[in-house]
C-alpha positions as CSV (number, residue, x, y, z in Angstrom):
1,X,0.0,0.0,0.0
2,X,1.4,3.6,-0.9
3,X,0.8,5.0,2.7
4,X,3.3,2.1,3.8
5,X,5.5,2.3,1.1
6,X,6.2,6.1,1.8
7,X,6.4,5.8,5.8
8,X,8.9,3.3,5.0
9,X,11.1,5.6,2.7
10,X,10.3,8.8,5.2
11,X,12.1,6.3,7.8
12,X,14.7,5.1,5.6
13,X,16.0,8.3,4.4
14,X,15.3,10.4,7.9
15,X,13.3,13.0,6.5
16,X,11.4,13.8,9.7
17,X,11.8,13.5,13.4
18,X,9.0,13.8,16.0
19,X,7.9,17.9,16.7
20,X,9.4,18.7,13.1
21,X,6.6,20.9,11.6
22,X,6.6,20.1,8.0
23,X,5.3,22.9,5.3
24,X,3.7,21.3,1.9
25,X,4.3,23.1,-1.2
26,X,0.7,22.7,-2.5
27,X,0.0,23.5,-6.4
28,X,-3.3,21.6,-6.1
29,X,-2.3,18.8,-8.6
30,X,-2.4,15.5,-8.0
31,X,1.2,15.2,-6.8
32,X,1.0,17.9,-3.9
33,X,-2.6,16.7,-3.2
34,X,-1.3,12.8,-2.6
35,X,1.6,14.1,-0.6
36,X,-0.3,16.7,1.6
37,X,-2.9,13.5,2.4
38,X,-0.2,11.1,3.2
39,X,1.4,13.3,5.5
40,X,-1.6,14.5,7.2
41,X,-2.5,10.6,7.9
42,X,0.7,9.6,9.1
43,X,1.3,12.5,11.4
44,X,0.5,10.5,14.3
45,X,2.8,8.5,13.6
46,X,5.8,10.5,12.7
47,X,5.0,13.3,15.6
48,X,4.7,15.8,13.3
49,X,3.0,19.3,12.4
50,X,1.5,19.7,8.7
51,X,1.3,23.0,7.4
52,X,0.5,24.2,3.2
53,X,1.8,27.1,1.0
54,X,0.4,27.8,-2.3
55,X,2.5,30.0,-4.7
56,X,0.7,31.6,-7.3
57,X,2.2,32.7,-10.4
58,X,-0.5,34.4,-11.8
59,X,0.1,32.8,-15.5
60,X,-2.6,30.5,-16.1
61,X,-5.8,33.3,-15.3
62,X,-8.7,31.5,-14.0
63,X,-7.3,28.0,-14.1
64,X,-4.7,29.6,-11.3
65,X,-7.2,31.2,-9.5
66,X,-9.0,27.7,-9.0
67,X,-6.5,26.1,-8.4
68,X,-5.5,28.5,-5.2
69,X,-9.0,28.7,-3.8
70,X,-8.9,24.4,-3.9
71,X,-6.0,24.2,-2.1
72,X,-6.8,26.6,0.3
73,X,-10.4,24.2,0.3
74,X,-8.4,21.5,0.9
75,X,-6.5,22.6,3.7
76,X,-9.7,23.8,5.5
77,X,-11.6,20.2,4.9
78,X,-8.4,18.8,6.8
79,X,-8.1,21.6,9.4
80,X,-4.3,22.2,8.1
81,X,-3.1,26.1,8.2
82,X,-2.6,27.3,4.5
83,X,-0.4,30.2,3.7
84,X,-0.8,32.0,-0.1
85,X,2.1,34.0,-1.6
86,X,1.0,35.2,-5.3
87,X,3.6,37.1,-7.8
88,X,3.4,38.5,-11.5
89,X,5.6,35.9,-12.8
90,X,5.6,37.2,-16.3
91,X,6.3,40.5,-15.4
92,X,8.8,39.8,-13.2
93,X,10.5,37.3,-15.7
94,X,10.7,40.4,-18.5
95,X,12.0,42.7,-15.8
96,X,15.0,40.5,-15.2
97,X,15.1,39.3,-18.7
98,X,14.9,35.5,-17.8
99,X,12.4,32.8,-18.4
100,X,9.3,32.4,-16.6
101,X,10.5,29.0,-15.5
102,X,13.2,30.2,-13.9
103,X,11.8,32.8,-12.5
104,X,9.2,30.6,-11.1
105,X,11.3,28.4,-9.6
106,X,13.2,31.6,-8.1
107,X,9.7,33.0,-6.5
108,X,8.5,29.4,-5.0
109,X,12.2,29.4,-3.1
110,X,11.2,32.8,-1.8
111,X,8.0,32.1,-0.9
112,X,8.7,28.6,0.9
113,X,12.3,30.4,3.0
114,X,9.4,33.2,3.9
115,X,6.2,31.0,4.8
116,X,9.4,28.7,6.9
117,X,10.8,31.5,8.8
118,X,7.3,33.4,9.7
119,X,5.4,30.2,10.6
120,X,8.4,28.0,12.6
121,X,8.3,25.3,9.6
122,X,11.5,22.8,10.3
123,X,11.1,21.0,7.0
124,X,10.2,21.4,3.7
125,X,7.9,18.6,1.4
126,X,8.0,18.6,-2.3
127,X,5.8,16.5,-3.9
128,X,8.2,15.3,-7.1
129,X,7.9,11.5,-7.8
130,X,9.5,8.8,-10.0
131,X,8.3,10.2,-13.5
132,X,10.1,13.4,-12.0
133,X,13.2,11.8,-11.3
134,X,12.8,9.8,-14.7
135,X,12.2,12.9,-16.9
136,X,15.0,15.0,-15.2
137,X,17.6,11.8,-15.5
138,X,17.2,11.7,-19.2
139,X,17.1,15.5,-19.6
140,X,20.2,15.8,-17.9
141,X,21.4,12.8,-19.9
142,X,20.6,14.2,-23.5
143,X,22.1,17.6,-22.9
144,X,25.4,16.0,-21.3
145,X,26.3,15.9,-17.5
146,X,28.0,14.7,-14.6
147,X,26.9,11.8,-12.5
148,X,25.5,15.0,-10.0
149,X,23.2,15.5,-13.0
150,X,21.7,11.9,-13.0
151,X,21.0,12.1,-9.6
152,X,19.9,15.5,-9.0
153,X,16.8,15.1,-6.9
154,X,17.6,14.1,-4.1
155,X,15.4,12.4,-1.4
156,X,16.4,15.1,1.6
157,X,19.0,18.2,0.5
158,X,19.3,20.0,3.5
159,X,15.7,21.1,5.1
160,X,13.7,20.0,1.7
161,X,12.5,16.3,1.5
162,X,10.6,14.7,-1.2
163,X,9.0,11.2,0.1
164,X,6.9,10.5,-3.1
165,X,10.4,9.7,-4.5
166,X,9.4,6.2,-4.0
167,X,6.2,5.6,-6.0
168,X,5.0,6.4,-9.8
169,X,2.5,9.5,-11.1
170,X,0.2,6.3,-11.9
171,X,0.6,5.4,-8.2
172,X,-0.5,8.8,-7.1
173,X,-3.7,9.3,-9.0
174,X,-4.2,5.6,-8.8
175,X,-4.8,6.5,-4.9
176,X,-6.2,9.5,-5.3
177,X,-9.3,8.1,-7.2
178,X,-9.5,4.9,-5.4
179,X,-10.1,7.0,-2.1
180,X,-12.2,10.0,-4.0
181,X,-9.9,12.8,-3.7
182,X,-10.3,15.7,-5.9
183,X,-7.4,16.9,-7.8
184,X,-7.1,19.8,-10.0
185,X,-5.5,19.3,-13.6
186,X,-2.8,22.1,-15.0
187,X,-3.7,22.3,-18.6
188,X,0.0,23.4,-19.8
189,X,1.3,19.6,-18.6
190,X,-1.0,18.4,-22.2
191,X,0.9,20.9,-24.0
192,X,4.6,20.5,-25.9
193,X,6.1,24.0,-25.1
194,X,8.6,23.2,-22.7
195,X,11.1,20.8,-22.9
196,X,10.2,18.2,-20.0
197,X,6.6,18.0,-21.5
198,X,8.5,16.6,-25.0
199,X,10.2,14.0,-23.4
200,X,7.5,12.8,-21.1
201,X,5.0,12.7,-24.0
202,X,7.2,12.2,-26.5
203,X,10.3,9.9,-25.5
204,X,9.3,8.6,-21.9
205,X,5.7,7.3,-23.2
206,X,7.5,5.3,-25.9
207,X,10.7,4.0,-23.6
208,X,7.2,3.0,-21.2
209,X,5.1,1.5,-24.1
210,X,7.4,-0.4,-26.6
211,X,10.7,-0.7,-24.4
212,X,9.7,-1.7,-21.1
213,X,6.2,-1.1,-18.6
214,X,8.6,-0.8,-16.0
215,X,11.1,2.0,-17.1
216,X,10.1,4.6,-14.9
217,X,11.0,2.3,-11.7
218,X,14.2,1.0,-13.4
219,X,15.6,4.6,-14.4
220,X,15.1,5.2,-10.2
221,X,16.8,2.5,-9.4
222,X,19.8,3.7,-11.7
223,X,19.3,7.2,-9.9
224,X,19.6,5.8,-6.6
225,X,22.3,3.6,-7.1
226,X,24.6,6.9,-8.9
227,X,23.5,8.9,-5.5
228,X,24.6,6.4,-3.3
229,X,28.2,6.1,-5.2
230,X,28.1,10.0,-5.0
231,X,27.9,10.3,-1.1
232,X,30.7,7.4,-0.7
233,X,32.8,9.5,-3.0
234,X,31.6,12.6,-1.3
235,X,32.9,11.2,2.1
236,X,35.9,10.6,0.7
237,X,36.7,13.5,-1.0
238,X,36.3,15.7,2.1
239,X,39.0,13.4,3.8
240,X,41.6,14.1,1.2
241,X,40.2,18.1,1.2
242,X,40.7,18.2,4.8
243,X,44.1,16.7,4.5
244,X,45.2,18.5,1.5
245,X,43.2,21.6,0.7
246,X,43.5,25.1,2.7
247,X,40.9,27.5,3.1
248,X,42.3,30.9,3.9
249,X,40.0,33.3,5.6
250,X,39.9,37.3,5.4
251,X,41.6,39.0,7.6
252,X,39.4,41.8,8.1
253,X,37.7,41.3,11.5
254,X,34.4,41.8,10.3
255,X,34.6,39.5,7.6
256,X,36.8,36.4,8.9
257,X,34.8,33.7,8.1
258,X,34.7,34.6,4.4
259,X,37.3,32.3,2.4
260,X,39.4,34.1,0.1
261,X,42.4,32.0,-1.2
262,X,42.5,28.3,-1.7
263,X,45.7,26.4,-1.9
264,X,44.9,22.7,-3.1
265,X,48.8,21.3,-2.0
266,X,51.4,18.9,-3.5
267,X,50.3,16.3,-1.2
268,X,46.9,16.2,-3.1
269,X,47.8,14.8,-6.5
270,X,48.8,11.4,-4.7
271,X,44.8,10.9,-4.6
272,X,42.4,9.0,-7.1
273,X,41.5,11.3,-10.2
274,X,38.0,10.8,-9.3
275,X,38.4,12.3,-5.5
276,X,40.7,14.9,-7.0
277,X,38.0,16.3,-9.0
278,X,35.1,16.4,-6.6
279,X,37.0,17.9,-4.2
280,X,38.3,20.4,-6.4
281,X,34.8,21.1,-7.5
282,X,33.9,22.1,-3.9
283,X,36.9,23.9,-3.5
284,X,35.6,26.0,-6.1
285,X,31.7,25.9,-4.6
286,X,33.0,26.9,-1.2
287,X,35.5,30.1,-2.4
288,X,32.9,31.9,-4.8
289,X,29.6,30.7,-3.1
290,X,27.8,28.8,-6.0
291,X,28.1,26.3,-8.7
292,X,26.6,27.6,-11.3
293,X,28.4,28.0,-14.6
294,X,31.0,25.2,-13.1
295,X,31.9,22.8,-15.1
296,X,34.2,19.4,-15.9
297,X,36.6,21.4,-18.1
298,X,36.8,24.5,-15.8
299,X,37.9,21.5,-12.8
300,X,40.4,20.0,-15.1
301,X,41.9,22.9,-16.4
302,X,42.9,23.6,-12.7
303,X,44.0,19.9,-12.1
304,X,46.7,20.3,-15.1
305,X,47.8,23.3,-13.8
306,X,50.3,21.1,-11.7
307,X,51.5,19.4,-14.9
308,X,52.4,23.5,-16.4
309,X,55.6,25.7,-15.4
310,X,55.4,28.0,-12.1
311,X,53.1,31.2,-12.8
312,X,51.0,29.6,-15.0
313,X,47.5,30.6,-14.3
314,X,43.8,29.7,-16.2
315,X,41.1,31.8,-15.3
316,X,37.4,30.9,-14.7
317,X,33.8,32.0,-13.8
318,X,33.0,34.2,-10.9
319,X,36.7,36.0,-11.2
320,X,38.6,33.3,-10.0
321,X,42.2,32.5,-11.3
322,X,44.1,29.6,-10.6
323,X,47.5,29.9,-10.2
324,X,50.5,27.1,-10.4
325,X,53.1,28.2,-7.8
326,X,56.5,26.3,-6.4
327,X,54.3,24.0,-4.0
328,X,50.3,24.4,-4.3
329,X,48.1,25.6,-6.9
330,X,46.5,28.4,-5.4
331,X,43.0,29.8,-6.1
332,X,41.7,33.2,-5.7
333,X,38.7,35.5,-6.4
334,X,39.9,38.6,-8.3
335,X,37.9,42.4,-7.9
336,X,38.9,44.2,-11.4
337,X,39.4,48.0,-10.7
338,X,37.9,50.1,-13.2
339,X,40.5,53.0,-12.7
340,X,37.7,55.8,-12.8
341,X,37.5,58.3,-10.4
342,X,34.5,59.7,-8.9
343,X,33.2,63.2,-10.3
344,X,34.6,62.2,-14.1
345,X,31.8,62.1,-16.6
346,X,32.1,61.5,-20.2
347,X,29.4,62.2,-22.9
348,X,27.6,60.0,-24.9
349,X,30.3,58.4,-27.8
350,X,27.7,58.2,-30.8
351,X,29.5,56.8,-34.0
352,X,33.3,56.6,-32.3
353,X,34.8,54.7,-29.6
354,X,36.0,56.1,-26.0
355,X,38.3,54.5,-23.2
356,X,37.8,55.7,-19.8
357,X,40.1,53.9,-17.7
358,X,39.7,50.2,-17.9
359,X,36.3,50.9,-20.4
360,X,35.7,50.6,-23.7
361,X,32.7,52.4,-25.0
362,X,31.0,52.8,-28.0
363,X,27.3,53.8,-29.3
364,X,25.4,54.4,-33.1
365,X,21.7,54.8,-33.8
366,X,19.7,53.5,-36.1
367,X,16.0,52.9,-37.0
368,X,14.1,50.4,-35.3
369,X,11.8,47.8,-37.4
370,X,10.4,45.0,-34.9
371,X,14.1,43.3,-34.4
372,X,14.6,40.9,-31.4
373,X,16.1,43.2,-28.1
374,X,19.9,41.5,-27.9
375,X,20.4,39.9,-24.0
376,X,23.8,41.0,-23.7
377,X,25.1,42.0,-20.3
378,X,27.2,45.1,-22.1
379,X,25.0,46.1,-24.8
380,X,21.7,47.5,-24.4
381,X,18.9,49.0,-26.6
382,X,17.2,51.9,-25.1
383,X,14.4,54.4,-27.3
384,X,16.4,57.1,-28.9
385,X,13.3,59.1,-28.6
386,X,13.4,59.0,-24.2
387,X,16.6,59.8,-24.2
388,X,17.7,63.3,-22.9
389,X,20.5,65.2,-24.8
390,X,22.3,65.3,-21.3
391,X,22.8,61.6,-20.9
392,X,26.7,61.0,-19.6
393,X,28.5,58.2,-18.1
394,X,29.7,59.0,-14.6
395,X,30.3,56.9,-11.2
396,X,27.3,57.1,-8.5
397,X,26.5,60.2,-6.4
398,X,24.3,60.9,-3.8
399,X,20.3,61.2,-4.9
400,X,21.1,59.0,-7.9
401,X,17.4,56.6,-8.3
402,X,16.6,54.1,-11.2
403,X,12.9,53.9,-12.5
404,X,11.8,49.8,-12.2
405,X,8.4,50.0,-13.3
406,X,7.0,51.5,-16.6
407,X,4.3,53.3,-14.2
408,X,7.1,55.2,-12.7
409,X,8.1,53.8,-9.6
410,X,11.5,54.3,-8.5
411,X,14.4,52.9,-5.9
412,X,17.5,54.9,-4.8
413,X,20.3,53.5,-6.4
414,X,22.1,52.7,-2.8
415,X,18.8,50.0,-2.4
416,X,19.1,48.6,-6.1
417,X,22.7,47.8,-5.6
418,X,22.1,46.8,-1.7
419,X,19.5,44.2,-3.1
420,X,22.0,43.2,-5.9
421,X,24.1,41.9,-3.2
422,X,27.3,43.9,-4.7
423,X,30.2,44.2,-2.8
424,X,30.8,47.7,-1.0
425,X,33.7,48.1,-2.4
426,X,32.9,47.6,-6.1
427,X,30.0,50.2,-5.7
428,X,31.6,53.4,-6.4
429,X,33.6,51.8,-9.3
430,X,30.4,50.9,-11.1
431,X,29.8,52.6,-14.5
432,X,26.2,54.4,-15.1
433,X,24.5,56.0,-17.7
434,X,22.7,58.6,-16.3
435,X,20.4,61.2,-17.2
436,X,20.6,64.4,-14.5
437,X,19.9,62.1,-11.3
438,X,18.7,59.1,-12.8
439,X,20.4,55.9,-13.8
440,X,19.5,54.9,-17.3
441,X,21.8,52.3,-16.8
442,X,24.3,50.6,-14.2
443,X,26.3,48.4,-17.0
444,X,27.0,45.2,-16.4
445,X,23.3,45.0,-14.6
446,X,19.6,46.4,-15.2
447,X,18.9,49.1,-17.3
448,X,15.6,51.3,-16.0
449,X,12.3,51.5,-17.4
450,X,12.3,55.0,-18.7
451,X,14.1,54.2,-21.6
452,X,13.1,51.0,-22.5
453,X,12.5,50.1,-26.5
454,X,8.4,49.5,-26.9
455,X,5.7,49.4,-29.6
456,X,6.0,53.1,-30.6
457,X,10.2,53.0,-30.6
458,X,11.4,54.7,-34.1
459,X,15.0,54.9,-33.1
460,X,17.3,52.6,-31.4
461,X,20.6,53.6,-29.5
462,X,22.5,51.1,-29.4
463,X,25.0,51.2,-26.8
464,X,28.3,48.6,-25.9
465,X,30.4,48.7,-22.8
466,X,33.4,46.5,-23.0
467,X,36.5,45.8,-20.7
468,X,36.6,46.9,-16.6
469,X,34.6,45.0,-13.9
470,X,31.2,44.6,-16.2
471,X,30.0,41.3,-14.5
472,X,30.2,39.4,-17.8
């Protein structure tokens, strides 16, 4: 039975401990219904508090709307609290010119941290299940990965556990119907516009029907098995880190538990390729903060360092360089300075090319006819029309704002870089296009709204920024 099957892999895995209070991401499909059910009828049993968020993106019209006032319905019929966050996905996805998945994804993970911290929630439960696991192995597959990539969801990561990661979609709405709960059906999962939809209806179904019944199962056997190879080699990695691997801290008083130099030492390359390369990975994680834009190459191209003469040095993302000195190979995060001093201005180059300390800057205009907006970092289109003949490029000053909506609302420039979560000291060397006190543009970032290219844009200026510290 699926209620058994699920206490069992809750146990097996440790997702919760008696007075953990446990907050259920609740879409109102099938998947969170089944999960926010199971929970609620083993929580008893575990000791535990249930709680529900729904996250509205506001995409789907009145389909979303239904789908909010059911969980909400739901949650009452089983006297569980139920917390709402709803954001303009869309919108917000233009204004940071990134796709609404993402940016879904980015607003659940704010919404869920929120509804935790406010409401005393210990863990978090997702409700993704073997056809997720399935569909995400064979994504990750296609496009190429690492053996992180085939086992990427993860039963528990931190606070966030997932215990339908032991039965099948059929599974789920096999119990849901058997026991006559009501579900609520997204109408985009029918459709082929997204890449995970193609290969569940497309390449999944066929593996399923003409391969084998029981691919779905098999493929999460396959992930389980990579993850539990991953944590052995984890574990041992961290041995020969801790062994071989320094993590220098700042000095500054205020900042010493920031690492800022690692030196991976001659003692390391002794190791197993394979523990050489993890634990240079998280040597790399743990200095800059993230993984993203990390990949195989970047960690090899650091490993052969030791092979290269003394003072070689590769750099990669995030401004690190890696450096081959007499006895380590030494990684650090480098702050380019831009070399321009405050109360400098330049006007605006149209049809030449200026350097300005470390810049490079260049801009020409020209008529505008429908084309596609580039998404460079350095090179923006802004509405020739909007734009003032004052417009110069200057460092910050007090008073400076930058318009983020088109109905004109506004931030000071000290919040927008605050929320940007850029360094102090890289503030003041930031380049802006500005317009008397407002920022057109802080390159390398957003540009504002005042300027922006719409439906009644004749002209486009066209302006590149190259060279200095323009986070490309």
């Amino acid at each position: 039975m699926i209620e058994a099957r699920v206490y069992k892999f809750i146990r097996e895995h440790t997702m919760l401990f008696p007075g953990d209070v446990c907050l259920v991401g609740l879409s109102g499909g099938a998947d969170s219904v089944c999960l926010l059910v199971l929970l609620n009828r083993l929580k008893t049993k575990l000791g535990i508090q249930i709680q529900a968020v729904h996250v509205n993106h506001n995409i789907r019209g009145e389909e979303a709307i239904r789908d909010a006032r059911y969980a909400k319905d739901v949650c009452r019929s089983l006297d569980i609290p139920f917390y709402e966050y709803s954001y303009p996905v869309q919108e917000l996805a233009r204004e940071k010119h990134m796709g609404t998945e993402e940016m879904g994804r980015l607003v659940r993970k704010k919404a869920y941290t929120d509804c935790m911290n406010r409401h005393g929630a210990t863990k978090l439960a997702l409700a993704h299940h073997q056809n997720d696991l399935t569909e995400t192995f064979l994504f990750h597959l296609a496009r190429g990965t690492s053996l992180n990539g085939l086992a990427a969801i993860r039963p528990v990561r931190d606070n966030v556990i997932r215990p339908l990661l032991c039965v099948s979609r059929k599974e789920i709405e096999d119990y849901l119907n058997k026991n006559k709960i009501r579900y609520c059906e997204d109408s985009t999962n029918a459709e082929d516009d997204y890449t995970r939809n193609r290969i569940r209806h497309h390449v999944l179904s066929y593996l399923t029907e003409h391969v084998n019944k029981e691919t779905v199962s098999h493929i999460s056997a396959v992930s389980f098995d990579i993850l539990e190879v991953l944590d052995y080699i984890e574990r041992q990695a961290k041995r020969v880190s801790d062994q071989s691997i320094e993590f220098v801290c700042s000095p500054d008083a205020f900042d010493s538990h920031k690492i800022i130099k690692v030196k991976i030492k001659e003692s390391f390359f002794q190791y197993d390729h394979v523990l050489q390369r993890t634990a240079v990975m998280r040597a790399i994680q743990t200095l800059c903060g993230e993984s993203r834009n990390i990949t195989r190459e970047h960690v090899e191209g650091v490993l052969k360092l030791w092979q290269e003469p003394v003072g070689k040095q590769i750099d990669l993302p995030h401004k690190i360089t890696a450096v081959r000195n007499y006895h380590d190979i030494e990684l650090t995060m480098k702050w380019i300075k831009n070399d321009i001093r405050a109360g400098e201005i330049y006007r605006l180059p149209l049809d030449q090319e200026i350097q300005w300390g470390s810049f490079r800057m260049k801009a020409k205009v020209f008529p505008y006819n429908g084309q596609l907006i580039p998404e460079k970092t350095c090179t923006k289109w802004f509405d020739y029309g909007k734009i003032n003949p004052d417009v110069v490029f200057r460092t910050r000053k007090s008073g400076d704002y930058i318009m983020i909506n088109a109905s004109g609302g506004h931030k000071k420039l000290k919040d927008y870089l605050i929320d940007c979560k850029i360094p102090r000291h890289e503030r003041d060397q930031l380049l802006l296009l500005t317009s008397g006190s407002e920022v057109l543009w802080v390159v390398g970032y957003r540009i504002g709204e005042s300027a922006k290219v719409d439906e009644n844009t004749k002209q486009i200026l066209e302006i590149q920024v190259t060279g200095g510290n323009t986070n490309e």
